[in-house]
N, C-alpha and C positions, 0 to 999 in steps of 0.2 A: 583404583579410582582416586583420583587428587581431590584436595579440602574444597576446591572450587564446584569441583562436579556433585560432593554428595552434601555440600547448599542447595546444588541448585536441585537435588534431588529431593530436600526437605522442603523447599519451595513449591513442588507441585502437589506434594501433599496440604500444607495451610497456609499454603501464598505468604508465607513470612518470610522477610531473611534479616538477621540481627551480625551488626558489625560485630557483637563478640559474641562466641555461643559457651563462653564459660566466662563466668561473672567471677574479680576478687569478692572474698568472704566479708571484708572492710572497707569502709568509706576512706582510709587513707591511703591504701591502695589500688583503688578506684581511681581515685587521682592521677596518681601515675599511669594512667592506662594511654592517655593522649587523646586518644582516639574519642568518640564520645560511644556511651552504650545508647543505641538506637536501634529500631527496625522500620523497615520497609514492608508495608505488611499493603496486598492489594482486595479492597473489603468484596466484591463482588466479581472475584475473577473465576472463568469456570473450570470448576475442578472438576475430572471425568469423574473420580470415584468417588464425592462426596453424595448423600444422602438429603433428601427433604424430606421429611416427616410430617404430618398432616394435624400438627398440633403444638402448643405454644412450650416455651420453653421452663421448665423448673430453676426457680432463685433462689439462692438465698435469703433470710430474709433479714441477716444483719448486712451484708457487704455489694446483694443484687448479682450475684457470679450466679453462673448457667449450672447446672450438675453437669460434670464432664465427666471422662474416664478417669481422670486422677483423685476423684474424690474417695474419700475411704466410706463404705456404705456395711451396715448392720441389717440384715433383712429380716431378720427375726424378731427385734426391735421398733423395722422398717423408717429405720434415720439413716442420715447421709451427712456427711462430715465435710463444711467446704474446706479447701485446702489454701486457701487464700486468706480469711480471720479465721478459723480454724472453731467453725458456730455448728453449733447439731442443729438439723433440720427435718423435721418429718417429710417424708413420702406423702406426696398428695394422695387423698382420697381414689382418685383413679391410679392409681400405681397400686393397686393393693393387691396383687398378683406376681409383684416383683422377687425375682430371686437369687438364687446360681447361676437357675440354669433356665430362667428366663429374662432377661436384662431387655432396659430398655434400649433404643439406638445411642443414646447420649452414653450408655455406658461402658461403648463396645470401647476396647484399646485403640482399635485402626480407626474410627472414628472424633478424632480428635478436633475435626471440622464440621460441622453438621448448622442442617439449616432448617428452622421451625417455619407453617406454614399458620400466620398470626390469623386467628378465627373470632379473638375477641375486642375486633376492631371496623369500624365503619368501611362498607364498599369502596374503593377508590372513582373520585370522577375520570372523565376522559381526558385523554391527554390533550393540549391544550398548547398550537404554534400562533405566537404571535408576530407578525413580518413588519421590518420597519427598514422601509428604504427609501436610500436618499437618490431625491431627483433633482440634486444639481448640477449632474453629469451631460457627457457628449450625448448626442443620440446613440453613436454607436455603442457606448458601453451600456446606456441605460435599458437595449434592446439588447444587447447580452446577458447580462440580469435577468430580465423579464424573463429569456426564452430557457435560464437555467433553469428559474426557480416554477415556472409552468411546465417543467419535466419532470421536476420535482416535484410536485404536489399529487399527480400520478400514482406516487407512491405512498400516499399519504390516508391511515385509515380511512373508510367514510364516518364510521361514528368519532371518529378526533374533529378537537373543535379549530376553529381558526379566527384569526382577524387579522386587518389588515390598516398599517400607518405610514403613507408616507410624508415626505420632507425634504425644504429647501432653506427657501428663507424663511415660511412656517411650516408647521405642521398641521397636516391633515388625517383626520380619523376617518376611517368607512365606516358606513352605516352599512352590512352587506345584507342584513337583513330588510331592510328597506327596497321592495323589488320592481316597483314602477320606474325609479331611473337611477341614475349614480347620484347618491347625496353622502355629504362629507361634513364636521365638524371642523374648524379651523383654530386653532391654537398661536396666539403670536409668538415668536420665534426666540425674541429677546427677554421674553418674561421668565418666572419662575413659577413652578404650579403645585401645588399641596396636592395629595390624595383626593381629599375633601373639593376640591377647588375644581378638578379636573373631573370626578362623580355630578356636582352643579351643573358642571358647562354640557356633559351630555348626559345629562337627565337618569343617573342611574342612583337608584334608591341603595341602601345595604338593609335591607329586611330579611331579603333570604340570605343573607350569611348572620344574622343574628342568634342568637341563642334558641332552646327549644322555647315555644311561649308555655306558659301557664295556660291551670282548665280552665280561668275565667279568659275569655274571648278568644279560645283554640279558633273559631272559624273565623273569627275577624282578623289573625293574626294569619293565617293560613292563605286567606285568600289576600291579604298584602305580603307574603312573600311572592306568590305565586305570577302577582301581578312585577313584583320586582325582579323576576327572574324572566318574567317577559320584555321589561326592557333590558336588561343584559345581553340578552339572545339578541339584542339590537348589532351588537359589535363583534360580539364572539360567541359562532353556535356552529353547530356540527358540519363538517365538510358537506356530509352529503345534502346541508338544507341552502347548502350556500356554492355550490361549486359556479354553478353558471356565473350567478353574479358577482364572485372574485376572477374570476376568468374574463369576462368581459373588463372588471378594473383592471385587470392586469395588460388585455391586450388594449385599452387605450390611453395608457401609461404616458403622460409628457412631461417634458423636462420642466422645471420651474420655470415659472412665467418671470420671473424677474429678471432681466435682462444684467447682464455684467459686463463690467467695463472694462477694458482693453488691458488697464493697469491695474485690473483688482483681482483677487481671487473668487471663485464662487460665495455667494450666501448660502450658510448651511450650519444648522441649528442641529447639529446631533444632539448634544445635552438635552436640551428641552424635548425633543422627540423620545429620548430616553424616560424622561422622565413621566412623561405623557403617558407610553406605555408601561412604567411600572405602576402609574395610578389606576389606568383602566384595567389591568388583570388584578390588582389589589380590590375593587373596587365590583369587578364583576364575574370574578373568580375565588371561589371559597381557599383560603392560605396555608397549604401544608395537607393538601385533600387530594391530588395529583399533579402528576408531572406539569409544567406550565416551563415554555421554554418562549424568550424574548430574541428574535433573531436577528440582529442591525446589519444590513448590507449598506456599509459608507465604500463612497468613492473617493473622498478628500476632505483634509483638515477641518476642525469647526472653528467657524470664521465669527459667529452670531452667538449673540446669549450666553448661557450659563456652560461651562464645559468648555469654552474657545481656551484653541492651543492656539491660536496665529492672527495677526489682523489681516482684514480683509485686502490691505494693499501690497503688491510684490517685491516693493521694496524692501517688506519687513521676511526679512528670513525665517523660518521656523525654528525653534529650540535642538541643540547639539547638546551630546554628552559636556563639551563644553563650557555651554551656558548652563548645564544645571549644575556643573560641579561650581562655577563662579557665581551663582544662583544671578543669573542675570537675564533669565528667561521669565518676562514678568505674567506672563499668562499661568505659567504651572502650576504653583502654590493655591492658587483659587482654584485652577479646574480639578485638581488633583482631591483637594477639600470635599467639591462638590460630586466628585462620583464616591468620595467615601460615603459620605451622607446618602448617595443612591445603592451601594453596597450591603450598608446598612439595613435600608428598607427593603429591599431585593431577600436577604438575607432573614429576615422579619417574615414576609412573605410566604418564601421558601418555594423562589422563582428563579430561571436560572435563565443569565445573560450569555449568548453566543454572538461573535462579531466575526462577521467576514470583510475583512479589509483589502478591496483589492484599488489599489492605487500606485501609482510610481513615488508621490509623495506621501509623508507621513500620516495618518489619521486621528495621530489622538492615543493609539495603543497605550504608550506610558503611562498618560492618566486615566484611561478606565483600567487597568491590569488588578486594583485588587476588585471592579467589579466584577469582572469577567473571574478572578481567583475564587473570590471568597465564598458562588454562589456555584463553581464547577462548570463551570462555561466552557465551552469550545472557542478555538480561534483560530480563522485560515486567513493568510497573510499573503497574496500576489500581487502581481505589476496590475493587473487587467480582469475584468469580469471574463475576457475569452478563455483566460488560461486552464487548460484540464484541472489543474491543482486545484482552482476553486470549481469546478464543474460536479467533479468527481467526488472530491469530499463534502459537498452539501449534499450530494443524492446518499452518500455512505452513513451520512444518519437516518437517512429512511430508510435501511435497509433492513428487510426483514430478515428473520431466523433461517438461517441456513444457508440464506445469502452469504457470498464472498465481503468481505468487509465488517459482515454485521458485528454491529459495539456493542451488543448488551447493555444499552441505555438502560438505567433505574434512577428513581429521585426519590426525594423527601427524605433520606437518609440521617438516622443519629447516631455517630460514632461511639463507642467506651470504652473505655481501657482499664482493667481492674488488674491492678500487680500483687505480689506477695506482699506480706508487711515489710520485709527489709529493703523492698524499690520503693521506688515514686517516680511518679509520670514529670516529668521537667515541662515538657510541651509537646508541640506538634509542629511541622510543616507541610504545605500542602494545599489541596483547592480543596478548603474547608474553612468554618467559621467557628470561633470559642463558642461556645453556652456555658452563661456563667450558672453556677450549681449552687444549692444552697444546703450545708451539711456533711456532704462527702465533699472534706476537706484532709482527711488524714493521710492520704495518699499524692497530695500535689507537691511537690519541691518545692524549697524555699530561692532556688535562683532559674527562672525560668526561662527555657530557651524556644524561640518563634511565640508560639500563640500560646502561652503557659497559662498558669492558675486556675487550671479546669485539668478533669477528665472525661468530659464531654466536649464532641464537634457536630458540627452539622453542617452535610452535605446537602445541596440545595440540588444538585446531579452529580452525575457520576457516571462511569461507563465501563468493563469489564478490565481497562487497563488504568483506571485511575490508581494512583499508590500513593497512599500517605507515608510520614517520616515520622516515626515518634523517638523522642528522646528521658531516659531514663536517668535515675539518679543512685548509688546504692548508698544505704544508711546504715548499713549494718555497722556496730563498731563506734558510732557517731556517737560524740560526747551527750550524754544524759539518754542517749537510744539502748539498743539492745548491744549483747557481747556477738565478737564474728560469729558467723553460725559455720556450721562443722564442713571441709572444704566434700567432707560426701554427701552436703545431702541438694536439693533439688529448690531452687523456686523458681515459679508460675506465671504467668501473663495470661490474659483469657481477653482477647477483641469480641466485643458484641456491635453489629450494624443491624439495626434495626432500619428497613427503607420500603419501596415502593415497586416491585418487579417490573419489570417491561412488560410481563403476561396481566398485570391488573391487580396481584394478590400482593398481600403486606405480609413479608418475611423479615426474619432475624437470625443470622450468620452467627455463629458462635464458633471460636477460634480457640482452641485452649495449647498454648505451649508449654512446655516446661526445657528447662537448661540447669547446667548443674553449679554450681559454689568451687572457686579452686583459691587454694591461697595464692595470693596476688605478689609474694612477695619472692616466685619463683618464675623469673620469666618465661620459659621455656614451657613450662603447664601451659601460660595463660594463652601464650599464642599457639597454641596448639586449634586453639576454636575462632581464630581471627577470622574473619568471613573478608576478602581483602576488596572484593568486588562490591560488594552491600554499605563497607567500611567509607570506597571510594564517594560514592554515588550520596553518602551522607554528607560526608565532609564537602564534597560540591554546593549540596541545597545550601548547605549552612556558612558555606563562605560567602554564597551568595544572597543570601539572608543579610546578614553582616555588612554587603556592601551597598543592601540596599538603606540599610536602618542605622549604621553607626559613622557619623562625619570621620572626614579624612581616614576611612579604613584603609589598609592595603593591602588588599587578597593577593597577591604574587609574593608579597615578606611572608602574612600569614599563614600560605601555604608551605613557605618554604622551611618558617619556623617549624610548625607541625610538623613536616615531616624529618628535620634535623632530627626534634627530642625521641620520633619515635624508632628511627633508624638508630639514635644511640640508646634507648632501653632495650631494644629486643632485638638487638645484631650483636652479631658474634666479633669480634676482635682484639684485638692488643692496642693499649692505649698510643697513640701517637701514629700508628704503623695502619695506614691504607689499605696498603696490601694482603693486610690479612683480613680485610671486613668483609663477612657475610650476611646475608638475609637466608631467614627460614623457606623453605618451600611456600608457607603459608602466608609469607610476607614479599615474594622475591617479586611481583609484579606491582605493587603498590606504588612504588618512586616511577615507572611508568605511566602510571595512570595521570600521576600526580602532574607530570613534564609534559601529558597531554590536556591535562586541566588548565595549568598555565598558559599555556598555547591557545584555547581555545575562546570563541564568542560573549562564552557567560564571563570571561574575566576579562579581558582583553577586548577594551568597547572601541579603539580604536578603529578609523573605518566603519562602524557601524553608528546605525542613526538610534536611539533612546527606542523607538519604537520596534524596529529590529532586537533588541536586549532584551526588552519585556517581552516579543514573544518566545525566543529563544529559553527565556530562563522562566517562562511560564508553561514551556512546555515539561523542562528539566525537572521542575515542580510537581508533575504530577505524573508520568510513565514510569511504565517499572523501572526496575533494576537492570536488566539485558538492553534494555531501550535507553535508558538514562546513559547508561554506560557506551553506549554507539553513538552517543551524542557529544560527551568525551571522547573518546576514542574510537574512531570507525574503522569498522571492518575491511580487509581489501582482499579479495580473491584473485589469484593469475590461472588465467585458460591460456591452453596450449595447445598442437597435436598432438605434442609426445607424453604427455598426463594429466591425467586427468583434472577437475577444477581441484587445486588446496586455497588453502590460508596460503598469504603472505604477511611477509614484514612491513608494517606500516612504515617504510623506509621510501628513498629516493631509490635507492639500489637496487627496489623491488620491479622497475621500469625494464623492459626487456622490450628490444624493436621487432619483436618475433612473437609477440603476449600479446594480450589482450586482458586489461586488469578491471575487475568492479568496485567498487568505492561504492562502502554505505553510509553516508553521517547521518541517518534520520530524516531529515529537512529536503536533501538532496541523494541523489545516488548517480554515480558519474559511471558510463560506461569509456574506457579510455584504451584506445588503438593504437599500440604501438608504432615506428616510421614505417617496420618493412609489413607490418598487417594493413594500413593504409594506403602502402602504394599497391599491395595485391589488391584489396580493394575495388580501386580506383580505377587497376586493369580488367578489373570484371572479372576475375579467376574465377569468386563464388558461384557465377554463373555457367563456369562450364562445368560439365558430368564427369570430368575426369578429377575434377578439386573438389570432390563432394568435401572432404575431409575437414578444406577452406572452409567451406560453407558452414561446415558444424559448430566453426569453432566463432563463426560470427554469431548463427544465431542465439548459440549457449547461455552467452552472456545478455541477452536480449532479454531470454525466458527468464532465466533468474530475477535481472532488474524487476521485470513485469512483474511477477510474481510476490516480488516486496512489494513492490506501487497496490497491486491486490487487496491486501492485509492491512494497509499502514492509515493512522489517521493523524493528523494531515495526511493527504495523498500527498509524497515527495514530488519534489522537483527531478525529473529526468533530464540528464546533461551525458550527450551524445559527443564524445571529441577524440580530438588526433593527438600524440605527441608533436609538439610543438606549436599546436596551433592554439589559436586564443583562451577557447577555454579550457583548456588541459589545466589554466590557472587553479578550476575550483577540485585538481587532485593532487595539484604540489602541495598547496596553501595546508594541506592535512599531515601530507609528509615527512615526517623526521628527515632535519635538512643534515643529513651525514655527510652528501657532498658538495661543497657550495664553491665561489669564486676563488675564496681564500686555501682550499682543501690542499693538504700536499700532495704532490704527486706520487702514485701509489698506496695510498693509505685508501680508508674507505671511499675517497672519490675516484675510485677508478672505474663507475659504471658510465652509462651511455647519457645521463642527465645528471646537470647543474641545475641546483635551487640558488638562485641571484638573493641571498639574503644573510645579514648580520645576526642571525639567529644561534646558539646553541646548540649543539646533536644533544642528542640522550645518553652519548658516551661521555661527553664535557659537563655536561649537567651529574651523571652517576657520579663520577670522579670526583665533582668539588661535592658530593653529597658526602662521599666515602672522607672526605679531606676533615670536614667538617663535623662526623658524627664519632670520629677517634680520637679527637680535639680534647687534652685533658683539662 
C-alpha cells in the first residue's frame, strides 16, 4: 500500500488528512519543513463506522478537551488524565460504573471519532428558506426561474418555514400570510436599511426573541410575544400554512415595471434586497436557533444602491482582473466594504447566504464572495436559468436522505481545535468565521495565518463535504518555551463541532488524533509522513489566500520558490549534478501537482473574469481533499474495445483516434471522441447488432459522466465533443502540452494531436526544477 493510499485510509476513519503526519521535536526545525503543518479535516462528513451516543460529551475542566481514547484513566480512583494540559479530572457522577471491562464509547481505541447527541440544549426551530429573486430579467429567463424553483419547493418540508422577496429597481417583501390578495412591502432600491429600520417599515416587534420575562408580568410579557410572533408569521411561516399563496406569487411573477433604455443596463438593487432580507430573518427569526438559509437568484449585475458593481449605462464596461489589479474599478472598494458589513451581520445571525448566478454577464460574485464564504453559502454559477446545472443543483439541496445527491445539510456549527502544549493553532481557512475568545489564549500562535488569533470558528452552514484548512505552529524548543520533547513520544489535536443536524437534533463531533515527534534534523524520518496530496491542496488555499490579501504577490514565483527549497531539502543528489536528483516515493508527485497548480484557474486569472475566480477558488476553499485535488489536477480515463476503462496520463499523448477519453475537473466533465470513434459514429455503426461492442464503448463513458453529475455539487457542466472540433478546447486547455508547434520531430510529439501553445511540458518544468534544487 503507498503513503497516499493509507492517508486516504486514515481519512475515512476521522475525515482528517495532515500535510505531515510526523512533526520535528523543535521550532527550528519546523522551520525548515517548507511545507506548512496543516490539516484538512471534513467536520460533518459521514463516517460508516462512526457511533452517536445519546448523551453529552465529558470535558475537561481546565483545557475543555472531550475524554477520548488516548486519555490515561484510573478507575478505581475514577479520574481521567487529559492528554492535552495534562489536568486530572473526576468521572462524572453517571460514569460511576466505569471500568476495564466496562468502558464508555469515548473510550474505546477504534473510536477515536465519535458523536454526542446534545440533550441539554433548547429544541431547534424549523428550518427556514428565504427566496430573493431578481425581476429584472427577460420574460424568458424569469419563467425559467419560476418554473425551477416551483419544482423545487415540491420538495420542500411542510413544517419548513418560507418567504419570499423579490427585486428590480426596488425591493418587494410578501406578505404570504396576508390571504385575501397579493399584498407586498416596498423598499426603495437606492437606500440603505438598518435591521431596526426594515423591522419599522414592516411592523415586526422583537418581543418573542427577547429574553425569558420575569414573574412580575409573565402574562403581560407572554401575550406580547405571542402577539409578536404573530406578525412575524406575516412573512415567514410554515410551508404548509402558506403554499397556495407563494404559488400563486410565484405563478404571477412580472418582470420590473421600470422600463430600460435601449443604452442602459437593467435597474437592479441586489445589495439592498440583500440587505432587506438579512433584516427581516434577523428581525423575525430567533439568531443561532435553526438552520435559516438566504437564497438570491440574480440574473445581472447591480446597477442601483448599495453593492453596485457597474453603472447603469453600456458604455461603462464591468470590472476585469485588470482594473482591480490597477485599482481602477471605482465601484469595488465600496461594494466589497458593504457586503463585509453584511457578512458580518449574516454571520452575527448565523444565517447562511446562497446565490445562484446564472447570467452571461458578471453578477457581482467578487464582492459578495466573503458573504457567501464566511456564513457557508453555496454557489451555482451558469450562462442561463435553463441550464441543468442550475436546475439540478437547486433541487440537490432539497434532497432528502437517501436521495442520489443528498448533502447532509447541518448549520449553526462551532468549530475547536484543542492541540498539545507544544502546538498552536496559527489559523484557519475556509467557509467559516473567527470567534473572537476570551482567555484560551495559550494555544494561539504568535504569527497568524488566514483567519488566526482564535481557536474558535463558526460555521453558519455547512454540508457533509465542507473541509476546513487549519494551520499549525510547533513551539517546542522555542526560546523561553519548553526543551524538544523525545522524538518517541506522541502529541494530540482533538476537533470538536458542535452544530445543528439536518434530523433536528443538536450534536458534537469530537475528533481526537494523535501523530508522533521525529527529530527534524533527519530528513528522510521526516518525509516519511509527507501526506503530498493533503500537503498539495494546502499550499493551493494558501497561495490563494495570499493572492487575494497580499499587494503585488506572485503565486507562479511563490510557488515555484516553495517548491525549489523543498525539492532541495528532501531530494536526494550530488551537489551541481542533475542527473543524479531524486524525489522520495512520498514526494515524487508533488512537483506535478504543483506544474498543474500553475496552470490552473485559481492562479492564472487570465481569460477569466474576477467573478469566474471567486467561484472557482471559493469552491477550492471548501471541498475535500480528492475534490480539491480534481480541481488542480483532473482525472482522465481512456475507453476502448481492447481494455477495459484505466487511468490515463493527463497528457496530449493520451489522445488516441480509436479512444474515447473522460475528463473530470469538477466544474466540467468533458466526454471527448476521438477522429476514428466519431466518424463510426457518425456512420451509425452503434446502431447496428453486429457493432454491439461500438455501442458499449459509446455509452460507458456516458454512464460514468452521468454518474459523477449524480453525486457532485455544483452539478458539473457536461461537454460532449469530437477531436478537433470546437470544443475539444475545454480537454486540451487541461493537458500537459508535451507536444506542441515547436516539438521536434520524434520526441514526445509524435502522437496524433498538437497543442498550439507556448506553454512548458512537465518534462521542461522537472528539468529546470532538478537544475535548480542541485544549485550549490
Amino acid at each position: 500500500m503507498s503513503s497516499s493510499e493509507s492517508f486516504a485510509e486514515l481519512e475515512q476513519n476521522d475525515a482528517v488528512r495532515l500535510s505531515w503526519n510526523l512533526w520535528p521535536n523543535n521550532r527550528i526545525e519546523a522551520t525548515k519543513a517548507v511545507i506548512p503543518f496543516g490539516a484538512l479535516y471534513t467536520p460533518v462528513k459521514h463516517l460508516p463506522h462512526m457511533t452517536v451516543v445519546p448523551y453529552g460529551p465529558v470535558v475537561c475542566k481546565a483545557c475543555g478537551s472531550a475524554l477520548n481514547p488516548y486519555c490515561e484513566t484510573d478507575f478505581n480512583a475514577k479520574l481521567w488524565i487529559c492528554p492535552f494540559c495534562h489536568s486530572r479530572n473526576h468521572f462524572p457522577a453517571h460514569y460511576a460504573g466505569v471500568s476495564e471491562h466496562n468502558l464508555p464509547a469515548e473510550l474505546f481505541p477504534q473510536f477515536t471519532t465519535i458523536e454526542y447527541t446534545m440533550t441539554d440544549v433548547p429544541p431547534a426551530m424549523a428550518p427556514a428558506y428565504l427566496f430573493v429573486i431578481d425581476t429584472a430579467l427577460t420574460e424568458d429567463e424569469l419563467a425559467a426561474c419560476r418554473a425551477a424553483l416551483t419544482r423545487t419547493l415540491q420538495n420542500v418540508q411542510e413544517y419548513a418555514q418560507v418567504g419570499l422577496i423579490t427585486y428590480g429597481t426596488h425591493v418587494q417583501v410578501h406578505e404570504l400570510g396576508f390571504t385575501e390578495c397579493a399584498k407586498s412591502y416596498v423598499f426603495r432600491g437606492s437606500k440603505e436599511y438598518s435591521v431596526t429600520a426594515v423591522a419599522q417599515q414592516l411592523g415586526i416587534s422583537g418581543a418573542a426573541r427577547s429574553g425569558p420575562p420575569g414573574h412580575a408580568g409573565m402574562h403581560g410579557a407572554a401575550a406580547a410575544a405571542a402577539a409578536a410572533a404573530a406578525q412575524q408569521r406575516r412573512f415567514i411561516l410554515p410551508f404548509s400554512d402558506c403554499e397556495l399563496a407563494l404559488s400563486d406569487v410565484l405563478d404571477e411573477l412580472q418582470r420590473d415595471a421600470f422600463t430600460t433604455p435601449a443604452d442602459e443596463r437593467p435597474s437592479r438593487c441586489t445589495g439592498a434586497a440583500l440587505q432587506v432580507a438579512a433584516g427581516l430573518t434577523d428581525a423575525a427569526l430567533a439568531s443561532g436557533k435553526g438552520a435559516v438559509r438566504i437564497m438570491l437568484f440574480v440574473g445581472g449585475p447591480t446597477t442601483e444602491g448599495f453593492g453596485q458593481v457597474v453603472g447603469k449605462e453600456l458604455q461603462e464596461p464591468i470590472r476585469s482582473h485588470k482594473d482591480l489589479v490597477k485599482e481602477t474599478a471605482s465601484h469595488y472598494k465600496k461594494a466589497r466594504k458593504f457586503y463585509d458589513t453584511l457578512a458580518a451581520q449574516l454571520v452575527r445571525q448565523g444565517h447562511t447566504l446562497d446565490v445562484f448566478a446564472c447570467s452571461l454577464d458578471q453578477v457581482g460574485l467578487a464582492e459578495m464572495k466573503m458573504a457567501i464564504e464566511a456564513t457557508g453559502g453555496m454557489v451555482v454559477q451558469t450562462d442561463t436559468f435553463h441550464n441543468p446545472v442550475f436546475r439540478d443543483s437547486l433541487a440537490r439541496i432539497f434532497a432528502k436522505p437517501g436521495e442520489p445527491g443528498h448533502m447532509g445539510i447541518a448549520s449553526n456549527a462551532t468549530f475547536e481545535i484543542i492541540p498539545s502544549r507544544d502546538v498552536k493553532v496559527a489559523g484557519l481557512l475556509g467557509a467559516a468565521a473567527p470567534v473572537t475568545e476570551k482567555g484560551r489564549t495559550a494555544a494561539v500562535a504568535d504569527s497568524p495565518i488566514g483567519m488566526g488569533g482564535t481557536t474558535q470558528w463558526k460555521l453558519a452552514g455547512l454540508d457533509a463535504r465542507t473541509t476546513l484548512c487549519a494551520f499549525f505552529e510547533v513551539v517546542a524548543g522555542s526560546r523561553g518555551g519548553d526543551k524538544p520533547v523525545q522524538p518517541a513520544a506522541q502529541f494530540y489535536l482533538q476537533f470538536l463541532t458542535r452544530y445543528l443536524h439536518e434530523g433536528g437534533q443538536w450534536r458534537c463531533r469530537v475528533t481526537t488524533v494523535t501523530r508522533g515527534w521525529t527529530d527534524g534534523s533527519v530528513p528522510g524520518e521526516l518525509i516519511s509522513g509527507f501526506d503530498q496530496e493533503a500537503a498539495a491542496v494546502i499550499t493551493a488555499r494558501l497561495a490563494t489566500f495570499k493572492m487575494e490579501t497580499e499587494d503585488d504577490f506572485d503565486a507562479t514565483r511563490w510557488l515555484d520558490r516553495t517548491l525549489i527549497r523543498l525539492s532541495a531539502r528532501f531530494g536526494e543528489y550530488r551537489k551541481d549534478s542533475p542527473e543524479t536528483f531524486t524525489l522520495a516515493p512520498e514526494l515524487e508527485y508533488y512537483p506535478q501537482f504543483m506544474f498543474n497548480l500553475r496552470r490552473s484557474q485559481f492562479v492564472q486569472v487570465f481569460g477569466s473574469s474576477p467573478d469566474e475566480t471567486a467561484y472557482c477558488r471559493l469552491y477550492l476553499n471548501r471541498e475535500t481533499t480528492a475534490d480539491a485535488l480534481t480541481m488542480m489536477q483532473p482525472s482522465l480515463i481512456t475507453y476502448s474495445m481492447e481494455a477495459p476503462p484505466t487511468p490515463a496520463l493527463l497528457d496530449v499523448t493520451s489522445i488516441n483516434p480509436s479512444n474515447v477519453l473522460v475528463l473530470d475537473s469538477f466544474f466540467y466533465v468533458v466526454v471527448f471522441h476521438g477522429s476514428t470513434v466519431a466518424a463510426w459514429r457518425a456512420a451509425e455503426y452503434h446502431l447496428q447488432p453486429e457493432h454491439a461492442a461500438f455501442a458499449a464503448l459509446l455509452e460507458a463513458p456516458k454512464a460514468d459522466a452521468d454518474s459523477i453529475l449524480a453525486e457532485r455539487f455544483p452539478v458539473p457542466r457536461i461537454v460532449i465533443c469530437d477531436q478537433n472540433g470546437s470544443q475539444a478546447r475545454f480537454l486540451l486547455a487541461k493537458l500537459n502540452p508535451s507536444s506542441t508547434y515547436n516539438s521536434e520531430p520524434g520526441g514526445m510529439g509524435g502522437g496524433s494531436e498538437v497543442i498550439m501553445t507556448d506553454d512548458v511540458s512537465l518534462q521542461v518544468f522537472q528539468d529546470h526544477l532538478k537544475k535548480l534544487a542541485v544549485q550549490s
